[in-house]
Each structure stands twice: as C-alpha cells, then as structure tokens.
C-alpha positions as CSV (number, residue, x, y, z in Angstrom):
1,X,0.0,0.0,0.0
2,X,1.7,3.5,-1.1
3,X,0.8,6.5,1.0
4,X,1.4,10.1,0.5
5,X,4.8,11.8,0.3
6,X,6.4,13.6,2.8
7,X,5.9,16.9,1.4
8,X,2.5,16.0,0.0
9,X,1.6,15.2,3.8
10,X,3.8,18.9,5.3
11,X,2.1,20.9,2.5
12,X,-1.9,19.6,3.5
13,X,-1.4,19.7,7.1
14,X,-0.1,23.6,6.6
15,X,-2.9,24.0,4.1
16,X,-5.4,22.5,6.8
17,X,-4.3,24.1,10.3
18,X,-7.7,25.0,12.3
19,X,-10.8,24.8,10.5
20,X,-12.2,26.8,13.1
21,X,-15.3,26.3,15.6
22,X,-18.8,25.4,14.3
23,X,-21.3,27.8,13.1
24,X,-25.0,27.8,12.5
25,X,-25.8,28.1,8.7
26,X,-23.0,27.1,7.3
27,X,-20.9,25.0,9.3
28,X,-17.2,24.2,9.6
29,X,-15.5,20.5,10.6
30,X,-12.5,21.3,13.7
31,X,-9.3,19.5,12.9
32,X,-6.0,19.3,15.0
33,X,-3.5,20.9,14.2
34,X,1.3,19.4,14.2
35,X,2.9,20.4,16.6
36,X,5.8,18.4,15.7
37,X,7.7,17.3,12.1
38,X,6.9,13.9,13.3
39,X,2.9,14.7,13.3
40,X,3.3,16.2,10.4
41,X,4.5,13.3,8.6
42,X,1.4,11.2,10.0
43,X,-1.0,9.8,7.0
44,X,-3.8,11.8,6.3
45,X,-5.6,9.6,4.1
46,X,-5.0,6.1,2.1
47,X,-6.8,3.9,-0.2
48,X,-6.5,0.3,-0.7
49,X,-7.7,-1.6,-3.8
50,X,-8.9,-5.2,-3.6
51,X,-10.6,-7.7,-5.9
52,X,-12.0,-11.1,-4.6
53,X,-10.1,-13.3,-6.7
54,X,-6.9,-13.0,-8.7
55,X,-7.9,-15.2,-11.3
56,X,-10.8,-14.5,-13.8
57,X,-12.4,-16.4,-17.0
58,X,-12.8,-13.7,-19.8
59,X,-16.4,-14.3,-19.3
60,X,-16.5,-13.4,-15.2
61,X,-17.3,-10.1,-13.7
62,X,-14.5,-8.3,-12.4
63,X,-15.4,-6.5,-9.1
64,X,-13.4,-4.0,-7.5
65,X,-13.6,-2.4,-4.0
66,X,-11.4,1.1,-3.1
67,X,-11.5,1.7,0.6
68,X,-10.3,5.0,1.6
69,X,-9.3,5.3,5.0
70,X,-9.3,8.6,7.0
71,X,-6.1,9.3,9.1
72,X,-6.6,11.6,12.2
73,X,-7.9,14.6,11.1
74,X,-11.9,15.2,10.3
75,X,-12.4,16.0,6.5
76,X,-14.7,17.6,4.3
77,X,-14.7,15.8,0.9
78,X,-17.2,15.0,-2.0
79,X,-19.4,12.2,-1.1
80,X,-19.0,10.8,-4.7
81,X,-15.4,10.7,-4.1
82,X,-15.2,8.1,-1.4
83,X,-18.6,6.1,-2.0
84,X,-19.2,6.2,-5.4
85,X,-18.0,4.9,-8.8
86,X,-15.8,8.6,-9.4
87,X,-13.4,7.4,-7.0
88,X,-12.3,5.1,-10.1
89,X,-12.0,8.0,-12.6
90,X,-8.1,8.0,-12.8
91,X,-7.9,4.0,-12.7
92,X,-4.5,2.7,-14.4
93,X,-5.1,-1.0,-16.4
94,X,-1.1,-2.0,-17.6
95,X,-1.0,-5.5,-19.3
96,X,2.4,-7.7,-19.0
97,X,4.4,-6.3,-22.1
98,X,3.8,-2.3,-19.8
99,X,1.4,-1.5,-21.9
100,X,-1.9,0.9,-20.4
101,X,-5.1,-0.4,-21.6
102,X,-7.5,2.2,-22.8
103,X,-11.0,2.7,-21.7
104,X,-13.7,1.4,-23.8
105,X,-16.7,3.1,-21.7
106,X,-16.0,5.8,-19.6
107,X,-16.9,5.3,-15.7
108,X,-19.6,7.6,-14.4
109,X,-18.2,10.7,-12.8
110,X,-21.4,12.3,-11.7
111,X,-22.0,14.9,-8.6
112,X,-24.8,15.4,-6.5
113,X,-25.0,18.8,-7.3
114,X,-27.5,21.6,-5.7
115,X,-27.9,25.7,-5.4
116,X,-28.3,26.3,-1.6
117,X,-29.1,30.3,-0.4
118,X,-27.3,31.6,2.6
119,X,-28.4,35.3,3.3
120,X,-30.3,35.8,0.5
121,X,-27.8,34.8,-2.2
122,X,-27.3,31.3,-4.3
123,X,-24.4,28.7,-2.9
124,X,-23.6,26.3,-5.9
125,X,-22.8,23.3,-4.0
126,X,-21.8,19.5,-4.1
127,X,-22.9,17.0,-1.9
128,X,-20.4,16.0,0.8
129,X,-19.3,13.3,3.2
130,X,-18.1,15.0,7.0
131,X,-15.3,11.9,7.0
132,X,-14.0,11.9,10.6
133,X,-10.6,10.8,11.4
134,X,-9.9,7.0,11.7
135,X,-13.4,5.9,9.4
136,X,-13.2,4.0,6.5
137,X,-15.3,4.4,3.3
138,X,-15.7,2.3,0.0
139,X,-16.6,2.5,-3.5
140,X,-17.4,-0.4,-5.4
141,X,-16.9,-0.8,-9.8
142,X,-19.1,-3.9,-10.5
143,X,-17.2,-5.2,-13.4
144,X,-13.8,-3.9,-14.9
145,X,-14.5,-5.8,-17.8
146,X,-17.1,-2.9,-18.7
147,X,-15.1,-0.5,-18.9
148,X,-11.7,-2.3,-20.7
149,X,-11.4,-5.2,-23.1
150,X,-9.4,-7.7,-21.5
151,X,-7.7,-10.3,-23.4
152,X,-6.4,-13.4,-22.0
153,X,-3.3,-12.4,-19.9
154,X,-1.9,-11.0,-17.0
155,X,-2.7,-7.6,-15.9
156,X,-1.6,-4.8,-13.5
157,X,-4.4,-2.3,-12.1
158,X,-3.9,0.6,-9.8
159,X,-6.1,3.6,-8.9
160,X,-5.1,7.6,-8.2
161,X,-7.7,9.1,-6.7
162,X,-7.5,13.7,-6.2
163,X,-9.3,13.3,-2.9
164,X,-11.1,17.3,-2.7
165,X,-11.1,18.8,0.6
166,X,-13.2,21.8,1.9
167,X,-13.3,24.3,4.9
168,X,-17.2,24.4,5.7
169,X,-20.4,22.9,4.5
170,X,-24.2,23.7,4.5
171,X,-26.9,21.7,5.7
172,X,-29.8,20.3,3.3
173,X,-32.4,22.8,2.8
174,X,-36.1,22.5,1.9
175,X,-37.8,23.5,-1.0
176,X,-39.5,26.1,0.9
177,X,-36.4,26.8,2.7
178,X,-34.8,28.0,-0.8
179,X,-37.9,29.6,-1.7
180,X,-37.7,32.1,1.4
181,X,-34.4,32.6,0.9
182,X,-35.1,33.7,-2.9
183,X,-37.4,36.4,-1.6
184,X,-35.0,37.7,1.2
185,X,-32.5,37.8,-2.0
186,X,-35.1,39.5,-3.8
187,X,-36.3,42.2,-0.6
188,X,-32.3,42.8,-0.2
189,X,-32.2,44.2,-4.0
190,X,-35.1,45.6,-4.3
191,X,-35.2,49.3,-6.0
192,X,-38.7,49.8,-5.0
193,X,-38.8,53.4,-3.1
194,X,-41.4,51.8,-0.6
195,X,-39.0,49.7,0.8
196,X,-37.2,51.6,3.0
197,X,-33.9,50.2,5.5
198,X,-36.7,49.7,8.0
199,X,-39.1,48.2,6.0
200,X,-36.4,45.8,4.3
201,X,-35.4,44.5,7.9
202,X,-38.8,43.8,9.0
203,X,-39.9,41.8,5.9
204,X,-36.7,39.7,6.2
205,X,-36.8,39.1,9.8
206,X,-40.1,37.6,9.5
207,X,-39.2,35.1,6.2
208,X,-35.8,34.3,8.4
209,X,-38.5,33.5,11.2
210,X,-40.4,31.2,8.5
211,X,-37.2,29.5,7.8
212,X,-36.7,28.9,11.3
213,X,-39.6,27.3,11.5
214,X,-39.3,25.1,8.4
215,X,-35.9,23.7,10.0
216,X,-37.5,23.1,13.4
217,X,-40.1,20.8,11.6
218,X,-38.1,19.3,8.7
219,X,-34.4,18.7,11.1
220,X,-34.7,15.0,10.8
221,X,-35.5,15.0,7.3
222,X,-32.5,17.5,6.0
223,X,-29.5,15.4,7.0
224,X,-27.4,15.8,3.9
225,X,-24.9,18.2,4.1
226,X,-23.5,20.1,0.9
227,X,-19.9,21.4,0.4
228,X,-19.8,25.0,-1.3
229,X,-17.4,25.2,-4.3
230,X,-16.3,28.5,-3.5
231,X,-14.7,26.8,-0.5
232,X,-12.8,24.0,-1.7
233,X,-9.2,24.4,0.5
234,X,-7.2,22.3,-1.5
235,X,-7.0,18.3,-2.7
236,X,-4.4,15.4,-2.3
237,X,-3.1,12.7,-5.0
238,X,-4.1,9.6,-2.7
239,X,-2.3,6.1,-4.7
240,X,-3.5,2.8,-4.2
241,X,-1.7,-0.4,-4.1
242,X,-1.3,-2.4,-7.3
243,X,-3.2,-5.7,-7.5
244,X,-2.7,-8.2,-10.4
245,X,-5.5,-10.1,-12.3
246,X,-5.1,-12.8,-14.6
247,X,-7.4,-13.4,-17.3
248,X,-7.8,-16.9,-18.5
C-alpha cells in the first residue's frame, strides 16, 4: 500500500491548520493541528484496492472495492469521491508487455450537485461526506470488464484518486427553505422606493423566522450536508496499491 509523500503530507497539514469552531448556517469541521515534524509526517488519508479473486475467466465479472481510510484529522470531501464509482476516474489497467489499456466506456463521474441560499444569495454546492478521522469508506466498480477489453493475460491495475477537501459545508435545505431565501435575495435588491432600510429588515426578519420554522419541523429530514465550491481548501493525490488479475 503506497501512501502520500512527505511533502505531500507537510504541504496539506499547513494548508489544513484549524478549520475553526462550528457555526450555525453554514458550518465548519474542527481539525487538529502538528505540533511536531513527526505529526506532520502522519497519513492523512489512504486507499487500498482489492478484488476477490486474482484469477478470472474472460467471461467473469470483475469487481473491485477502493477503501479509503481517514487518518486523524476530520475531513470535508465530495461524497462521490469516497462512495461512489468517481473514486475510479483515474484508474491505471497495464498489461504484461507495460502497456496501459484504454477505456472502452467511460466510468460515471457524476455529482450530487444543488444551489443552496445563505443570506439571500445562491451557494452552488456539491454533496459531501463529514469523514472523521480514523473511518473507512468504499466505492465499489461492479465489473472492470465494462469499462476495458481484456484479453487473455496478465494484468496490473492501480487507482489515483484527487481526494477534494473543503473548509465548511451547509446543511440540506427544503424547497420552501430555498424559496424564502429567494425572496430575502429579492427584498435585499429591491429598488422599489417603498421599501425603505426599515421596512427591508422587518420583511426579512419575518421570512428568516419562517425559515426557522421550516428547519425546526423538517431537522430530521435535511441530514445531507452540501460542500460550497467557492470553499474548496485544497485536494491530495491519494495512490492505491497495485493488484494483479489474470485473465484466462
């Protein structure tokens, strides 16, 4: 199992540091921060890549399973990243003679992706995944063999995998939610000469009250959480170990 560099693992912990204390619409995870060189050298993050069997018939499903395991610190990242086929985008097939493979059908690399409102204005987001420290996630391809013809032979496969990373997220909102938060956008820019400052702050306290509300009564419902793009801190080349297949 390969894990990060040295100077991959310095340059994230510096980029990390403290994500800060949580807040109440849009939230941020906490994270430790080095104190020592010997911290900072600590993993952040691995994946492993695993198949059942080593041997195959050129008729048999290959399956593969990517496990991504969190180090110590809590992480923001893409959902689709760590539990979804996109976590084999950058998957390597090399047959004995060195040669890559190419892709026959691409592998889905779809987002959950949604516009969220915080104060009034539109939060393009994707869905994400509060991965804290020490959990282990997996994403699952059903059958290699879709996505690369596979003679007879022996084969190498290994997967990269740019592992996003953000600073807060936002929780799920309902429709109605996004509706209220449209008009508060909509009472904030407002030209009309009858809305005066005073006017303009009552009619969005009361929709923030209505909002309120919503939560209260929808909270178990709006679990999700959603990961601006405007606040992506950074992303890390995570390398898997290299399995071997045979293909009979």
């Amino acid at each position: 199992m390969k894990l990060l560099t040295l100077l991959n693992l310095f340059l994230i912990v510096c980029l990390f540091g403290c994500l800060g204390s949580q807040q109440t619409a849009t939230q941020s995870t906490e994270t430790g921060t080095s104190s020592t060189d010997e911290e900072a050298s600590s993993t952040l993050a691995m994946i492993e890549l695993s198949s059942p069997k080593t041997i195959y018939s050129a008729q048999d499903p290959i399956p593969l399973e990517l496990t991504t395991t969190n180090g110590k610190f809590d992480l923001l990242v893409p959902i689709s990243s760590v539990t979804m086929q996109r976590a084999f985008r950058q998957l390597t097939v090399t047959d004995s003679n060195g040669q890559i493979v190419m892709i026959k059908k691409p592998i889905p690399l779809s987002n959950t992706m949604k516009t969220l409102y915080k104060t009034g204005k539109s939060v393009r987001c994707v869905q994400g995944l509060d991965m804290k420290g020490g959990t282990t996630h997996t994403s699952q391809l059903e059958n290699l063999q879709t996505h690369y013809r596979l003679e007879p032979g022996s084969y190498t496969v290994q997967v990269k995998l740019e592992l996003e990373v953000y600073r807060e997220f936002m929780q799920d909102q309902h429709p109605e939610i996004i509706e209220l938060e449209r008009e508060i956008f909509g009472i904030q820019n407002s030209k009309n000469p009858q809305f005066t400052p005073d006017v303009k702050k009552e009619a969005i306290g009361y929709t923030q009250d209505q909002i309120d509300l919503i939560k209260e009564k929808h909270k178990d419902e709006l679990q999700d959480i959603y990961l601006p793009l405007n606040a992506r801190r950074g992303k890390v080349l995570l390398e898997s170990n290299t399995i071997s297949l045979t293909i009979q």
